[in-house]
Short mmCIF file of the C-alpha atoms (twelve columns), coordinates in Angstrom:
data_MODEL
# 
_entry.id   MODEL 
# 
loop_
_atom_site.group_PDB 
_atom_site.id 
_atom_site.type_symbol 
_atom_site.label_atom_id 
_atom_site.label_alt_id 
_atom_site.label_comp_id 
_atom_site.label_asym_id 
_atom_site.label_seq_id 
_atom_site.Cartn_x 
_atom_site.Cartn_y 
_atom_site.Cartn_z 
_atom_site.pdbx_PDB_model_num 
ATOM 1   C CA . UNK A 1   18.163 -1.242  -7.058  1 
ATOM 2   C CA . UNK A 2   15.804 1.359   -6.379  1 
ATOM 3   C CA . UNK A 3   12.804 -0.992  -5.691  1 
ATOM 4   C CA . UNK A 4   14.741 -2.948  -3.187  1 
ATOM 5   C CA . UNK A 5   15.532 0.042   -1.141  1 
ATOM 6   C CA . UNK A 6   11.854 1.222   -0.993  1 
ATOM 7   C CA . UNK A 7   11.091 -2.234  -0.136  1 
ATOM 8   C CA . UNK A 8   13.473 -2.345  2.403   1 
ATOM 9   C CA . UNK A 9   12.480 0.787   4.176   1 
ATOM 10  C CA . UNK A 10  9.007  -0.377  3.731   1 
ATOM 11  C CA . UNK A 11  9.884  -3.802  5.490   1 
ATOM 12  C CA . UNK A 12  11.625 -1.906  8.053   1 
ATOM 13  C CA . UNK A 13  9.096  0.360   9.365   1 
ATOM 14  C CA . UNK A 14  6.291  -2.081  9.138   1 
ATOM 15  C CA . UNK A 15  8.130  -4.244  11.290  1 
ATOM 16  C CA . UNK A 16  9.461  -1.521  13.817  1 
ATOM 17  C CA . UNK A 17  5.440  -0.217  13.840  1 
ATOM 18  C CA . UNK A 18  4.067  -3.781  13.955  1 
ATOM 19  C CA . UNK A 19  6.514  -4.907  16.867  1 
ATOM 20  C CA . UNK A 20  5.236  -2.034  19.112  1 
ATOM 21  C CA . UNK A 21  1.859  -2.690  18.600  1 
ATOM 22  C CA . UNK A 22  1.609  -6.971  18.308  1 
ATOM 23  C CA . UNK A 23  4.702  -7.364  20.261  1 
ATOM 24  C CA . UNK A 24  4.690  -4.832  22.978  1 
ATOM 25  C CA . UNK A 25  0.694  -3.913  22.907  1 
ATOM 26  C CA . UNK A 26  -1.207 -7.748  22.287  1 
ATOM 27  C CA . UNK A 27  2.088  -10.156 23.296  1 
ATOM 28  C CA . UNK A 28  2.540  -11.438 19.835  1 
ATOM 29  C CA . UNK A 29  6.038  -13.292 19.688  1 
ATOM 30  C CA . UNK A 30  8.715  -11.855 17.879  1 
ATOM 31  C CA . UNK A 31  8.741  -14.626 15.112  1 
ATOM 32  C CA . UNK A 32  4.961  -14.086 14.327  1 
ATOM 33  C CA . UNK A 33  5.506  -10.282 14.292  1 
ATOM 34  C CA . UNK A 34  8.621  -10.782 11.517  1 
ATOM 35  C CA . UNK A 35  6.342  -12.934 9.739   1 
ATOM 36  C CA . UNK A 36  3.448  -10.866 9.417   1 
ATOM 37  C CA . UNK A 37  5.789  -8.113  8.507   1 
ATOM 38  C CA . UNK A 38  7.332  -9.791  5.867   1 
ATOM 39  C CA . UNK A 39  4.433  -11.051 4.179   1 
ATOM 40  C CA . UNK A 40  2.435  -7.534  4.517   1 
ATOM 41  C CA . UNK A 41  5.667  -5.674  3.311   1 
ATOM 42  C CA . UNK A 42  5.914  -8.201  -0.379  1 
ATOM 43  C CA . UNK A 43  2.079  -8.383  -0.811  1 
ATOM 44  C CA . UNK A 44  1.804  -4.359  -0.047  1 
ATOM 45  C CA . UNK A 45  5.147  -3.344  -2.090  1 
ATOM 46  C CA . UNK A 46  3.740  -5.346  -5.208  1 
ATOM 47  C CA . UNK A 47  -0.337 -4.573  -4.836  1 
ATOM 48  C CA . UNK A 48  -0.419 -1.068  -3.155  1 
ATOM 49  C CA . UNK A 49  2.921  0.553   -4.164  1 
ATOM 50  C CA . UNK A 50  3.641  -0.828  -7.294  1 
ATOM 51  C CA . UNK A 51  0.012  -1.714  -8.904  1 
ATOM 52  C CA . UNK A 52  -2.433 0.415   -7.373  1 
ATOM 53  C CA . UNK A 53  -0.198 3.700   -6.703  1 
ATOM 54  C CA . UNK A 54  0.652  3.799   -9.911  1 
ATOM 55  C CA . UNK A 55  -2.851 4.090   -11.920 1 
ATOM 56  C CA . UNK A 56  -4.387 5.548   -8.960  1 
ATOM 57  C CA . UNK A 57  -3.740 8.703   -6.348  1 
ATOM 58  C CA . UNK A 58  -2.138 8.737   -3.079  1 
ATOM 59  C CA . UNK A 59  -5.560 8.705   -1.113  1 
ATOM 60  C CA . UNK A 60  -6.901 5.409   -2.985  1 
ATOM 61  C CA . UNK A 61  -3.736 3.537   -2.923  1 
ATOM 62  C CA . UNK A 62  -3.689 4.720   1.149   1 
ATOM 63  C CA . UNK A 63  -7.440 3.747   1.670   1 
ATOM 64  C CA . UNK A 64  -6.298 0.178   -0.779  1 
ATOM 65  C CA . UNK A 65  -3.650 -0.517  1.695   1 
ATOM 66  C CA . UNK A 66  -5.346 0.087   5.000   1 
ATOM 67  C CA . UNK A 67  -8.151 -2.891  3.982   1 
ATOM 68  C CA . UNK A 68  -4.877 -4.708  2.701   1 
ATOM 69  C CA . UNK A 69  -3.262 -4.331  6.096   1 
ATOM 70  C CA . UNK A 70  -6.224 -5.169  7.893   1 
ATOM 71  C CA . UNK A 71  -7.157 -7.737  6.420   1 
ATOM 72  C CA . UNK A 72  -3.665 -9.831  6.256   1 
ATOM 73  C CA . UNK A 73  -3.030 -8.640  10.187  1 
ATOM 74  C CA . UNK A 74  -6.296 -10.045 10.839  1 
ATOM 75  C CA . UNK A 75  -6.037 -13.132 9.496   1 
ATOM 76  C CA . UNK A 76  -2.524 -13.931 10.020  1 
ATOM 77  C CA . UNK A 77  -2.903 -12.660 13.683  1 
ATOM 78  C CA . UNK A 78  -5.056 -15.217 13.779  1 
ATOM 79  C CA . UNK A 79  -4.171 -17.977 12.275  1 
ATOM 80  C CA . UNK A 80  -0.744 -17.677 14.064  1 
ATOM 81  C CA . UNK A 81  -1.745 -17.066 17.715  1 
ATOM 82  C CA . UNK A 82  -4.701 -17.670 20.100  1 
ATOM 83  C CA . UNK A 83  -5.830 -14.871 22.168  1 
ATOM 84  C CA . UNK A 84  -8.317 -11.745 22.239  1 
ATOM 85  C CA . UNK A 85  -8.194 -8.811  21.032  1 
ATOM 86  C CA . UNK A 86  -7.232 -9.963  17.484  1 
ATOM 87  C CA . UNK A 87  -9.814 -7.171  16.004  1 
ATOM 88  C CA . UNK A 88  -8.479 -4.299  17.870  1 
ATOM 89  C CA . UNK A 89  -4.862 -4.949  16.836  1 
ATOM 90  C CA . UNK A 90  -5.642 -5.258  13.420  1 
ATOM 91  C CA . UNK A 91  -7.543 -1.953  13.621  1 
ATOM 92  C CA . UNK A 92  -4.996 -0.365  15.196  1 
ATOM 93  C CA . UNK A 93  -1.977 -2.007  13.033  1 
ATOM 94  C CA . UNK A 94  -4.116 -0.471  10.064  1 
ATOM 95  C CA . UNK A 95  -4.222 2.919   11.018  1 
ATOM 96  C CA . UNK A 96  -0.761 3.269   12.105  1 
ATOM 97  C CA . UNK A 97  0.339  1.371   9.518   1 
ATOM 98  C CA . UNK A 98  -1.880 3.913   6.998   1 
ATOM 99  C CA . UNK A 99  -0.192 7.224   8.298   1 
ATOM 100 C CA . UNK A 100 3.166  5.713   7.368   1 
ATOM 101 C CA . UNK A 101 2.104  4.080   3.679   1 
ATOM 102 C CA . UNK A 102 0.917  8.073   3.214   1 
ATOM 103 C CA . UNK A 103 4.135  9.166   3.396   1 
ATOM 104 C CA . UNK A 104 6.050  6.122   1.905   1 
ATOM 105 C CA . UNK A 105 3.600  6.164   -1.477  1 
ATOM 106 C CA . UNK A 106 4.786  10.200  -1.697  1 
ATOM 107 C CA . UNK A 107 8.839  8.465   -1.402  1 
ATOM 108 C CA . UNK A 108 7.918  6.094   -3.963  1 
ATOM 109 C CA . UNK A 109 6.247  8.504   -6.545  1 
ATOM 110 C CA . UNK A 110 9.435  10.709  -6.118  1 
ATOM 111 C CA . UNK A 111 11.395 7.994   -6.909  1 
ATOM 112 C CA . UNK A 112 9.729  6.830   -9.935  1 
ATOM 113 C CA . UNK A 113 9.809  9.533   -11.389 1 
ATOM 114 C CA . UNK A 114 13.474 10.757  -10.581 1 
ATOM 115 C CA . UNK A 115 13.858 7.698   -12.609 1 
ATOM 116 C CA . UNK A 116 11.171 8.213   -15.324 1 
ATOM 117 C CA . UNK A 117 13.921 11.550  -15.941 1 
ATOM 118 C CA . UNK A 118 17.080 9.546   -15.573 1 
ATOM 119 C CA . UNK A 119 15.512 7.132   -18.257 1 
ATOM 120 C CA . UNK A 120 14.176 10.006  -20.808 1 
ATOM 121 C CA . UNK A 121 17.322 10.825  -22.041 1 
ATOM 122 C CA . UNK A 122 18.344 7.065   -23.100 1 
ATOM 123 C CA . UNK A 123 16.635 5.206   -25.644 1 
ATOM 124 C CA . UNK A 124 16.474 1.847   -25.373 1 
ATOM 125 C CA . UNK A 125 17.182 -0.483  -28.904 1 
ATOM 126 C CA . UNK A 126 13.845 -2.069  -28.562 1 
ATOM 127 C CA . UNK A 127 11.824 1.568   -28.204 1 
ATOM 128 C CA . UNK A 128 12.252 3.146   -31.533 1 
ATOM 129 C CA . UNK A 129 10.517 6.727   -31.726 1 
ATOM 130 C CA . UNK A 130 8.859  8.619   -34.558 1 
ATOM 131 C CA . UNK A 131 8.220  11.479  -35.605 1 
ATOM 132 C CA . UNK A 132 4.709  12.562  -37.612 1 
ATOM 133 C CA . UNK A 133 3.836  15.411  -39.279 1 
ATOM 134 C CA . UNK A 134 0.375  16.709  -40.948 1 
ATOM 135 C CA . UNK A 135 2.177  16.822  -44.371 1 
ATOM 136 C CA . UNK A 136 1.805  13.491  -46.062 1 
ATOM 137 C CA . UNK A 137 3.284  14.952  -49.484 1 
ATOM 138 C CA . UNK A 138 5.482  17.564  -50.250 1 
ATOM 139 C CA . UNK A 139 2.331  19.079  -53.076 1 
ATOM 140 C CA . UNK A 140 -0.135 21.874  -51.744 1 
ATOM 141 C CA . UNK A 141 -3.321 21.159  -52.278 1 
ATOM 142 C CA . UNK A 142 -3.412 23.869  -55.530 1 
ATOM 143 C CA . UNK A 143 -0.263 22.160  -56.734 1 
ATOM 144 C CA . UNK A 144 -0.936 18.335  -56.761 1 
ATOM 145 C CA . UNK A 145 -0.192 16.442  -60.223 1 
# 
């Protein structure tokens, strides 16, 4: 449940941020705008947020998703539409985009890991834990048989 909120809000503000820039700014249609959104939002979520963020550091997964978001604005930009200025709105989708995925990887790690703690204190039946000690028999070393 948690993963489709974050992906929700993710979806959500890419669109609202992508719609003032491609829609408003460069005249992309509405329809192109939801599409890119949507795609950018699933491919970003799963890569940057999910993959990436979670071996790496806020910065790389931020610098990870700004050649992400360039590159799929680029090309999907387009691919979809014919007109100028195709570079400049990717450039400028990817930075604005950027400032938000800093802030949205910071929601996601505090999500994870108010989860991680939910998920501490039950033990699932397939995740048996052990216990290990330096003893291997109950003799001292003076003492053995």
């Amino acid at each position: 449940m948690e993963h489709l909120k974050l992906f929700a809000m993710k979806f959500i503000f890419t669109f609202a941020i992508l719609f003032i820039l491609l829609g408003a700014g460069f005249g992309i249609p509405f329809g192109d705008v939801f599409l890119i959104s949507l795609v950018l939002s699933l491919v970003g979520y799963a890569v940057g947020d999910r993959i990436v963020l979670d071996r790496t550091k806020n910065t790389t997964a931020t610098l990870i998703d700004v050649v992400l978001i360039f590159g799929f604005v680029y090309f999907m930009t387009e691919a979809l539409t014919i007109g100028d200025g195709v570079l400049t709105a990717s450039f400028l989708s990817a930075l604005s985009l950027a400032i938000f995925e800093y802030f949205f990887h910071q929601s996601v790690v505090r999500t994870m890991e108010e989860n991680e703690t939910d998920n501490d204190a039950f033990t699932p039946a397939g995740e048996l834990r052990t216990e290990a000690s330096e003893e291997l028999t109950p003799y001292e070393d003076n003492d053995e048989k």
